[in-house]
C-alpha positions as a Markdown table, in Angstrom:
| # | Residue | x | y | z |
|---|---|---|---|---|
| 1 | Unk | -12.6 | 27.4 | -8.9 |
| 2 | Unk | -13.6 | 28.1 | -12.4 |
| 3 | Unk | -10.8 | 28.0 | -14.7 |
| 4 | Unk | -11.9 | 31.3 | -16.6 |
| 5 | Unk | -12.5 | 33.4 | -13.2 |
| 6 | Unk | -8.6 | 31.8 | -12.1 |
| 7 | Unk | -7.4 | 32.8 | -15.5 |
| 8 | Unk | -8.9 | 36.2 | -15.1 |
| 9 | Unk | -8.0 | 36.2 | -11.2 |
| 10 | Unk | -4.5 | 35.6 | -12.5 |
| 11 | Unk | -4.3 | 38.6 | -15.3 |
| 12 | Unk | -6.5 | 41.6 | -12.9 |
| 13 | Unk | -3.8 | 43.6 | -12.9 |
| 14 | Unk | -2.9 | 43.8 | -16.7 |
| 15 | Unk | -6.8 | 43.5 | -17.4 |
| 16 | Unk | -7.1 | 46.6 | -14.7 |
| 17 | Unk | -4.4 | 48.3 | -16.1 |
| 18 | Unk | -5.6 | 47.9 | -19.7 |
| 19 | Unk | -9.2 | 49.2 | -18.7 |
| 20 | Unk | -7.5 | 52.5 | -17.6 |
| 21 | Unk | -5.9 | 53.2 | -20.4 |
| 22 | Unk | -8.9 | 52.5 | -22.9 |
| 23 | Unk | -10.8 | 55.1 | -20.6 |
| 24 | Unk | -8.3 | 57.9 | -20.5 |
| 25 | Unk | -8.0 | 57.5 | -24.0 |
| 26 | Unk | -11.8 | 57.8 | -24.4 |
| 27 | Unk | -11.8 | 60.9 | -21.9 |
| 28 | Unk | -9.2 | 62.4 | -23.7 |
| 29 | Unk | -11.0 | 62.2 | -26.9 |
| 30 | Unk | -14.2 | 63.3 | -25.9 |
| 31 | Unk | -12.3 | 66.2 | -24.3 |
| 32 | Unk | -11.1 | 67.3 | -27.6 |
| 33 | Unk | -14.2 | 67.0 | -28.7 |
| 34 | Unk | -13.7 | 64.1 | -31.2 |
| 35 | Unk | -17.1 | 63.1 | -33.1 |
| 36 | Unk | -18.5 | 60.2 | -31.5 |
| 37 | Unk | -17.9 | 57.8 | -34.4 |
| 38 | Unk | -14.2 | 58.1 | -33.4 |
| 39 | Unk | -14.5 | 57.5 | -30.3 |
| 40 | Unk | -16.9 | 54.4 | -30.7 |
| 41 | Unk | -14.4 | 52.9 | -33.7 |
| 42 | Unk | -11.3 | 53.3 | -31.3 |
| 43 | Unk | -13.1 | 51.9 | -28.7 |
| 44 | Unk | -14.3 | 48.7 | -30.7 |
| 45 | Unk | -10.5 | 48.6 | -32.2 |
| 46 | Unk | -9.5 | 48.1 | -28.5 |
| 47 | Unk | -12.0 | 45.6 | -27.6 |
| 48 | Unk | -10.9 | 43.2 | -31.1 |
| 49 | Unk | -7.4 | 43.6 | -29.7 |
| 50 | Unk | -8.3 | 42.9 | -26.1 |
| 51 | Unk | -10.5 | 39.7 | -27.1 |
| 52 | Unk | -7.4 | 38.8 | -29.5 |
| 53 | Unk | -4.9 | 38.7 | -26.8 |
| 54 | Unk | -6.9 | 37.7 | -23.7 |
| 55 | Unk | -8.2 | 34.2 | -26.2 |
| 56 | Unk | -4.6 | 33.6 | -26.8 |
| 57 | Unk | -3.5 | 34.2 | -23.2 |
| 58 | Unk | -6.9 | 32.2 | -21.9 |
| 59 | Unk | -5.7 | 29.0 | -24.3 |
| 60 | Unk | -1.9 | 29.1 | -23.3 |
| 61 | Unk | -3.2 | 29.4 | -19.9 |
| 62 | Unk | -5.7 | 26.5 | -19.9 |
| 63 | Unk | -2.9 | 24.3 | -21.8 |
| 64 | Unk | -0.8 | 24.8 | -18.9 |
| 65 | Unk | -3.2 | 23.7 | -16.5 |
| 66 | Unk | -4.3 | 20.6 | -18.0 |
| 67 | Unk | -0.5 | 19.8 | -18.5 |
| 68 | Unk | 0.0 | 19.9 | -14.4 |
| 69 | Unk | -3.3 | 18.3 | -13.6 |
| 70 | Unk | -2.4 | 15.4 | -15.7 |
| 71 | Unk | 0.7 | 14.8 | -14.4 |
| 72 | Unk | -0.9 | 15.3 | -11.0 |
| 73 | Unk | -3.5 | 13.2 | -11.4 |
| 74 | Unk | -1.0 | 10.1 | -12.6 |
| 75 | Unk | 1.8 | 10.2 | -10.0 |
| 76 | Unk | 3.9 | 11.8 | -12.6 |
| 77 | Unk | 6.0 | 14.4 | -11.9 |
| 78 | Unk | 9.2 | 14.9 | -14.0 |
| 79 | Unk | 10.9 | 18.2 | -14.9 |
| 80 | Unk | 11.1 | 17.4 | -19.4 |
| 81 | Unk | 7.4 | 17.1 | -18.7 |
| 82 | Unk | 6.5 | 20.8 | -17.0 |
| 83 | Unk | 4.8 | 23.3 | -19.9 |
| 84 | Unk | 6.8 | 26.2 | -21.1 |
| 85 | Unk | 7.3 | 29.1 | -19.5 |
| 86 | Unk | 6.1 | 32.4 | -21.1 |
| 87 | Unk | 7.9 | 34.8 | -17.5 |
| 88 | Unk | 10.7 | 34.8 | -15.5 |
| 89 | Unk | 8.7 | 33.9 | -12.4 |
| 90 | Unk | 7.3 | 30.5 | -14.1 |
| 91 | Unk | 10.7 | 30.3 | -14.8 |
| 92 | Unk | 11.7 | 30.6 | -11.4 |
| 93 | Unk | 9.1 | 27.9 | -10.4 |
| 94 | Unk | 10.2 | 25.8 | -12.5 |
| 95 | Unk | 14.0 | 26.0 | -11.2 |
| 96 | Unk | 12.5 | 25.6 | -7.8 |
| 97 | Unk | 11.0 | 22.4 | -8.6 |
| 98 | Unk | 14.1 | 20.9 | -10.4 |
| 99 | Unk | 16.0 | 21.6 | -7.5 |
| 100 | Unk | 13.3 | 19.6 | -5.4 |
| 101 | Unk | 13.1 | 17.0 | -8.0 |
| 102 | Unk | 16.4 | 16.5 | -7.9 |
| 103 | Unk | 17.2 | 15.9 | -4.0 |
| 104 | Unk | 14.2 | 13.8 | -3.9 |
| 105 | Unk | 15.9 | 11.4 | -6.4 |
| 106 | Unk | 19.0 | 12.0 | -4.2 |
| 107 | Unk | 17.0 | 11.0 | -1.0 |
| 108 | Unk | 14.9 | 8.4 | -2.7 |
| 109 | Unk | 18.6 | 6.6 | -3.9 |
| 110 | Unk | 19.9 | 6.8 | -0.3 |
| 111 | Unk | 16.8 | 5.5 | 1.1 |
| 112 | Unk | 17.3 | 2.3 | -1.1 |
| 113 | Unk | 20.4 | 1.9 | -0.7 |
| 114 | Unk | 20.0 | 1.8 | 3.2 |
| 115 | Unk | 16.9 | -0.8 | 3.0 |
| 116 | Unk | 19.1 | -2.7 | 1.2 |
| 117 | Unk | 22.0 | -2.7 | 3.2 |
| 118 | Unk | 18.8 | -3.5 | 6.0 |
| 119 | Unk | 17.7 | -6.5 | 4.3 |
| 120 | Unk | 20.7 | -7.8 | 3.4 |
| 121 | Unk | 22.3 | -7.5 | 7.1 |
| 122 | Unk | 19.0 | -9.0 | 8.2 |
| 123 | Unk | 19.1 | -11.7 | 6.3 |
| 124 | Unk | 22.3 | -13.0 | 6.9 |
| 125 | Unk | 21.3 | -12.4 | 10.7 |
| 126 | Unk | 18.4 | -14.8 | 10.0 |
| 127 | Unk | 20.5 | -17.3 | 7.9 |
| 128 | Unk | 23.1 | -17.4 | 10.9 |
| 129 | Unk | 20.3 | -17.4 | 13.7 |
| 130 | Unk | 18.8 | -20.7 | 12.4 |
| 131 | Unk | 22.0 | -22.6 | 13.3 |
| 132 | Unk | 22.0 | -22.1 | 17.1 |
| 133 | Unk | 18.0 | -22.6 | 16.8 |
| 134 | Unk | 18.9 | -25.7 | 14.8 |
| 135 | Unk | 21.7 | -26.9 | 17.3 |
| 136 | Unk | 19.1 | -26.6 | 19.9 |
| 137 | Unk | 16.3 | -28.2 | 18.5 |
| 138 | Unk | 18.7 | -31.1 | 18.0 |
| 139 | Unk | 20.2 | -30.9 | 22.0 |
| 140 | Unk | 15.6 | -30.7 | 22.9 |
| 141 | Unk | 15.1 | -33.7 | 20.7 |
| 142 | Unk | 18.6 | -35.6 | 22.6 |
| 143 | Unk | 16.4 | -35.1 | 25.8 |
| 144 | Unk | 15.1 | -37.2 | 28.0 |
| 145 | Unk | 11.6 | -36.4 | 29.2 |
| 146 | Unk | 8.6 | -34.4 | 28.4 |
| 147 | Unk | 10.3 | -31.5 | 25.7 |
| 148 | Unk | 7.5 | -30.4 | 23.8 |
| 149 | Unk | 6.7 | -27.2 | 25.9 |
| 150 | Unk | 10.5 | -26.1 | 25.0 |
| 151 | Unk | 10.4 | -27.6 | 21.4 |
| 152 | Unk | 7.0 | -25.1 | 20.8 |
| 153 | Unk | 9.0 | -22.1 | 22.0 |
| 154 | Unk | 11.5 | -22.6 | 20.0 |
| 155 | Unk | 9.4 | -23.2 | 17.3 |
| 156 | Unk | 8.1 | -20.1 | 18.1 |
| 157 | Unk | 11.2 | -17.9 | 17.7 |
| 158 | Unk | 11.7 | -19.7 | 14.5 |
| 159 | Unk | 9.0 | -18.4 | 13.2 |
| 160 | Unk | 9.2 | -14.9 | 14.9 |
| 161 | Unk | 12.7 | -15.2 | 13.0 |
| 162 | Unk | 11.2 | -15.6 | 9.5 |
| 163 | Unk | 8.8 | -12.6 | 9.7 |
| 164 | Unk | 11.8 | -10.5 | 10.4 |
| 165 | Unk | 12.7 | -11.2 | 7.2 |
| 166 | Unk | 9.3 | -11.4 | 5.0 |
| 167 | Unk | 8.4 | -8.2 | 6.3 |
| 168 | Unk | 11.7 | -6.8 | 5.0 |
| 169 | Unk | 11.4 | -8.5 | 1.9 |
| 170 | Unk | 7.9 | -6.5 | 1.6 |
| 171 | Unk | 9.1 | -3.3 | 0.8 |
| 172 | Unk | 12.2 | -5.0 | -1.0 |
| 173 | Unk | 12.2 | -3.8 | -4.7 |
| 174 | Unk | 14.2 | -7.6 | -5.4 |
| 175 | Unk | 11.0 | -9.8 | -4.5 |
| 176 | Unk | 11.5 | -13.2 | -5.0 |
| 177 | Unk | 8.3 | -13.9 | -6.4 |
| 178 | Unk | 8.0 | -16.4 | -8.5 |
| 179 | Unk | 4.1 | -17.0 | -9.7 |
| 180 | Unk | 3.3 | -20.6 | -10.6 |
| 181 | Unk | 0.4 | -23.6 | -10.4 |
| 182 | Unk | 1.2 | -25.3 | -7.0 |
| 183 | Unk | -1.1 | -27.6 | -5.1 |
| 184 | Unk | -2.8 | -26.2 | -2.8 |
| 185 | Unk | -3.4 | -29.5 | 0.0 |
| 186 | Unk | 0.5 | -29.9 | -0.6 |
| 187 | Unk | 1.1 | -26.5 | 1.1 |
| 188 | Unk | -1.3 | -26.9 | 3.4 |
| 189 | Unk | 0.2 | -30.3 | 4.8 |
| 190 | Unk | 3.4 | -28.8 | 5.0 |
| 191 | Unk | 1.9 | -25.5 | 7.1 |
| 192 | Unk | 0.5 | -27.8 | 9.6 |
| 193 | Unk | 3.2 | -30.6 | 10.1 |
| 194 | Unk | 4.8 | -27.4 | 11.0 |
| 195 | Unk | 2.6 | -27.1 | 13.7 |
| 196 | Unk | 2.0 | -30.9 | 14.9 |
| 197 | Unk | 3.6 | -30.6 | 18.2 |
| 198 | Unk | 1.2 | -27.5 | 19.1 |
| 199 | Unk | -1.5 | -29.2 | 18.4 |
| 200 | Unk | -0.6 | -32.4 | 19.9 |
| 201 | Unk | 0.2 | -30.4 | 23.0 |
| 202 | Unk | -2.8 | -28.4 | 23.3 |
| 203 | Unk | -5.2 | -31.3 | 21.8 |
| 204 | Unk | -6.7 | -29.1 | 19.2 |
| 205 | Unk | -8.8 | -31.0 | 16.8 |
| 206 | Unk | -7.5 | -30.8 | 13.3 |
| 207 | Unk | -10.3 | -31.2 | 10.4 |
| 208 | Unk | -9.1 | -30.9 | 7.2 |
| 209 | Unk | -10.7 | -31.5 | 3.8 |
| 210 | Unk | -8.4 | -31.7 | 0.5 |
| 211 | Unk | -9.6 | -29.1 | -1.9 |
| 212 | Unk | -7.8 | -31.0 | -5.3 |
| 213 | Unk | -7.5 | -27.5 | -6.2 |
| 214 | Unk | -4.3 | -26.2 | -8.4 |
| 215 | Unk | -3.6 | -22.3 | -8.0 |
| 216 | Unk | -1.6 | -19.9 | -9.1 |
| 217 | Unk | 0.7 | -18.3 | -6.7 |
| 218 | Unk | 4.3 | -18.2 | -5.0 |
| 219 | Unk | 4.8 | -21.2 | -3.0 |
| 220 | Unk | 6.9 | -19.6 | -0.6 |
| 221 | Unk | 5.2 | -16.4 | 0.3 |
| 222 | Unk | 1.4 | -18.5 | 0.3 |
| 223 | Unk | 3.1 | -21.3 | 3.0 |
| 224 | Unk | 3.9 | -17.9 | 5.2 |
| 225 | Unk | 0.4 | -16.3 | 4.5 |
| 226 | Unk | -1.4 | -20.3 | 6.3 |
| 227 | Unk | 1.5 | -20.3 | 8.9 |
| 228 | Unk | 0.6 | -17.0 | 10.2 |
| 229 | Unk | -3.1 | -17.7 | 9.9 |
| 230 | Unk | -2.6 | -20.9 | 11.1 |
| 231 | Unk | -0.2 | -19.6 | 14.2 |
| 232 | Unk | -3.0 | -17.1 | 14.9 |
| 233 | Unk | -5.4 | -19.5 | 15.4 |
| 234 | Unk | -3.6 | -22.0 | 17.6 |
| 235 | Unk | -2.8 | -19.5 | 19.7 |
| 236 | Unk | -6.3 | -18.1 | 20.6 |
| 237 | Unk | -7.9 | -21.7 | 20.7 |
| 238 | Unk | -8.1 | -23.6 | 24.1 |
| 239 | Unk | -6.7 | -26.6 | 24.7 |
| 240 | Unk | -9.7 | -29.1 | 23.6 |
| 241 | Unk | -10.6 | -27.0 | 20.7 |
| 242 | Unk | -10.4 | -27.7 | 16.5 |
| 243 | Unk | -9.4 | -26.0 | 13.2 |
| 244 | Unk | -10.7 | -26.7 | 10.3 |
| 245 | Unk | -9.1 | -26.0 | 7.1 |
| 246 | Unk | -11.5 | -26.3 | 4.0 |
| 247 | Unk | -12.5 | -24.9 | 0.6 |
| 248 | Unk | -15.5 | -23.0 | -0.3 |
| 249 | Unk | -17.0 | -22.1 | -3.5 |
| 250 | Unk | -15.0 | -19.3 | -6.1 |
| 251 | Unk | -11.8 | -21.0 | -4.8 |
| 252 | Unk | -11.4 | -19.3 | -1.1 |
| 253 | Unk | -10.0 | -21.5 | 1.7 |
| 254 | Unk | -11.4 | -21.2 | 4.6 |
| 255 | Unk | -9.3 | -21.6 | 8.0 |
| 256 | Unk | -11.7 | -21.4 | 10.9 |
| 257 | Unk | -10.8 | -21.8 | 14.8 |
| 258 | Unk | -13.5 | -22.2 | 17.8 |
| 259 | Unk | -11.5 | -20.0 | 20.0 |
| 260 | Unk | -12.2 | -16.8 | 21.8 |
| 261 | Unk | -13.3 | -15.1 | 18.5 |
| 262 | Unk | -12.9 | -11.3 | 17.7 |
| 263 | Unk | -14.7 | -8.5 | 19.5 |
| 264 | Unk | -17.0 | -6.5 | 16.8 |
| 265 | Unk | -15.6 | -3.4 | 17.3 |
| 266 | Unk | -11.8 | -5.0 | 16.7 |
| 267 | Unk | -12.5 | -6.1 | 13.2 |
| 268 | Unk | -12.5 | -3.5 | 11.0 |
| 269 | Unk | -8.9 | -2.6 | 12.3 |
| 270 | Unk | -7.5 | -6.5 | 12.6 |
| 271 | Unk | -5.2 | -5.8 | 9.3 |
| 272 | Unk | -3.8 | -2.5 | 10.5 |
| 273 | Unk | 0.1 | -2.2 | 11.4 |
| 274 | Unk | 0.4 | -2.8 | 15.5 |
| 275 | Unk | -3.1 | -2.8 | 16.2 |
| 276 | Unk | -3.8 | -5.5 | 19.1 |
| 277 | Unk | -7.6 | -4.9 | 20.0 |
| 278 | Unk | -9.0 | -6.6 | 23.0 |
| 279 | Unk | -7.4 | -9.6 | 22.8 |
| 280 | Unk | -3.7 | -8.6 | 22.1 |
| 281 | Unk | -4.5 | -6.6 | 25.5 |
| 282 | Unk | -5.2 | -9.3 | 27.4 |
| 283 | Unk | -1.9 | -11.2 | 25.7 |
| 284 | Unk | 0.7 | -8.6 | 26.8 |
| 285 | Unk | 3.3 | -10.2 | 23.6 |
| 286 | Unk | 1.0 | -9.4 | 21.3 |
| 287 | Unk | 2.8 | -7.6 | 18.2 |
| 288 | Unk | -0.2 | -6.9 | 15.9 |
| 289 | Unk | 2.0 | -7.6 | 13.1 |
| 290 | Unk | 0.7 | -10.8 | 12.5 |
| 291 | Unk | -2.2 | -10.0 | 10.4 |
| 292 | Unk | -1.0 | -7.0 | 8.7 |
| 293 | Unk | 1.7 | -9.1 | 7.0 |
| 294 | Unk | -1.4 | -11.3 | 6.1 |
| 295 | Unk | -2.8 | -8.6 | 4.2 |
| 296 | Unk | 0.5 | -7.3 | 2.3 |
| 297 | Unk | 1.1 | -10.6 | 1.1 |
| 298 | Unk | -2.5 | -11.4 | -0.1 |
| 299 | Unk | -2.0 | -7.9 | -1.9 |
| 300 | Unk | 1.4 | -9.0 | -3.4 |
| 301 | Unk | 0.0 | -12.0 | -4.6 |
| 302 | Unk | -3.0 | -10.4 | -5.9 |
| 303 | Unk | -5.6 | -12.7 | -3.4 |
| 304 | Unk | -7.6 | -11.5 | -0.8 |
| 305 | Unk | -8.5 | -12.4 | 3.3 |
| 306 | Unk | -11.0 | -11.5 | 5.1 |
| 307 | Unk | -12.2 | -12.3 | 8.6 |
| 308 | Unk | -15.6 | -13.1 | 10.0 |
| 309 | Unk | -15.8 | -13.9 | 14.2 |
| 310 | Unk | -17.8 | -13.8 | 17.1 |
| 311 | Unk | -16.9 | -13.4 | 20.7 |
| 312 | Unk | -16.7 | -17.0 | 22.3 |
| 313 | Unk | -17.7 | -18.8 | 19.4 |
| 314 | Unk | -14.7 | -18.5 | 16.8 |
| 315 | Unk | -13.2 | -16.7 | 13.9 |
| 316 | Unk | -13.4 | -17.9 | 10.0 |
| 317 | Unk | -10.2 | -16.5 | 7.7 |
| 318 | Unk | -11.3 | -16.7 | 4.2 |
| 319 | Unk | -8.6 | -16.1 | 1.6 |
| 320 | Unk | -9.4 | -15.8 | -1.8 |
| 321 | Unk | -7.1 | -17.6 | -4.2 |
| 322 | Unk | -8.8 | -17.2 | -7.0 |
| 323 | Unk | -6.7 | -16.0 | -10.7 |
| 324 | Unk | -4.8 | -13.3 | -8.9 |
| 325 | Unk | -5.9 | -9.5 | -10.5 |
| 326 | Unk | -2.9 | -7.0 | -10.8 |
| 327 | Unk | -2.7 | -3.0 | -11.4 |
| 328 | Unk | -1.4 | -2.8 | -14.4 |
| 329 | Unk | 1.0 | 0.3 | -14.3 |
């Protein structure tokens, strides 16, 4: 709406109210039977006044509306910052939203508190989970006889265990994110000795071609971002199949799988929070967490992923580690 026709909207009664008067004053002079030139100069006197007060009323007005939009317009809403009031009903708006402001803080401090009370009960769960899986990875390795079936399970729960935690340490406001130059073949050794047994299992074909490249990044949180991608494509590439892991040009690693591949119409939604698509239909465990942890962690650590597949032939994850590009806030 224009901002003149809402200031005007705004002041119809007064402006109505002010009309009437200027024309019973004109009837009753004319009435009286005033000379024209009377009436004319009273009637321009009131229209220098009007224009006077409505210019005055139109600025404070438009002041007032630029102050909100700006403070709409960047997330910013803080009571020291609302424009003055000039009635008792602003007045009354503004007490209104004070109130509001202040049990959103209220509710925005007890939220907090309970994610962190979350987190911090979750992660001593984890740190006291990994014993018994510990204890029984030892007893599995004590075995006699073919293990490895068991020994990928449990594997399995390890890992399940650890994005418990990372996806509570998402939302966490104490990230430990530490940015630094790591090598980049170093973390990917370490993300697929992680995963030996699975492939030794399932005899997957591993190519992998050292990048040499140095990037910046948190060590920990990029070794979960290649085991999830990594897990993902293990686990929708038959036995007999291969992985390759190499690098491609403006720095983005490319993990790509010749396994069932990714119906077209499933893509576009792949990163969204629980969504399974056609193959997490068919796999009735399917979480559809997978990927969208993927995505918050390239976005944490200012990279990027994206996924290119076709049915039956295989999907290509591309993650973009180039110099990671922040919001600056």
């Amino acid at each position: 709406m224009n901002l003149f026709l809402a200031w005007l909207a705004a002041h119809r009664l007064t402006a109505a109210a002010g009309l009437l008067c200027a024309f019973l004053g004109v009837l009753i002079f004319w009435l009286y039977g005033l000379p024209g030139e009377a009436i004319a100069y009273l009637i321009l006197l009131c229209l220098v006044e009007v224009a006077f007060f409505a210019t005055l009323s139109f600025l404070r007005f438009r002041r007032k509306h630029r102050t909100l939009r700006t403070m709409e317009e960047g997330i910013l809403v803080a009571a020291e910052a609302l424009p003055d009031t000039t009635t008792a009903i602003e007045e009354d708006y503004q007490h209104l939203i004070r109130r509001l402001l202040r049990e959103r803080r209220q509710l925005q401090a007890r939220l907090d508190g309970g994610l962190e009370d979350l987190t911090a009960y979750y992660t001593l769960w984890v740190h006291q989970i990994k014993t018994p899986i510990a204890a029984m990875d030892l007893l599995l390795q004590s075995q006699k006889g073919d293990t490895a079936p068991l020994e990928i399970e449990l594997q399995r729960i390890s890992q399940y265990v650890d994005m418990v935690l990372q996806y509570l340490r998402l939302d966490s406001q104490a990230r430990d994110l530490v940015l630094q130059q790591i090598g980049l073949d170093e973390v990917i050794r370490q993300t697929v000795r992680k995963f030996a047994k699975v492939f030794i299992l399932k005899k997957i074909r591993l190519s992998f071609q050292e990048t040499g490249w140095t990037v910046l990044s948190d060590e920990k949180w990029l070794a979960f971002l290649l085991e999830q991608v990594l897990s993902n494509a293990l686990k929708y590439t038959p036995a007999g199949g291969e992985i390759r892991i190499f690098g491609a040009p403006e720095e983005t690693l490319v993990i790509a799988d010749t396994g069932i591949g990714i119906a077209p119409e499933d893509l576009p939604r792949v990163f969204d929070k629980g969504y399974t698509g056609h193959n997490g239909r068919m796999d009735k465990k399917a979480t559809g967490i997978g990927l969208y942890l993927c995505r918050r962690v390239t976005e944490l650590l200012g990279h990027t992923i994206a996924i290119a597949s076709q049915p039956g032939e295989g999907t290509q994850v591309r993650i973009g580690l180039g110099r990671p590009k922040f919001d600056v806030e």
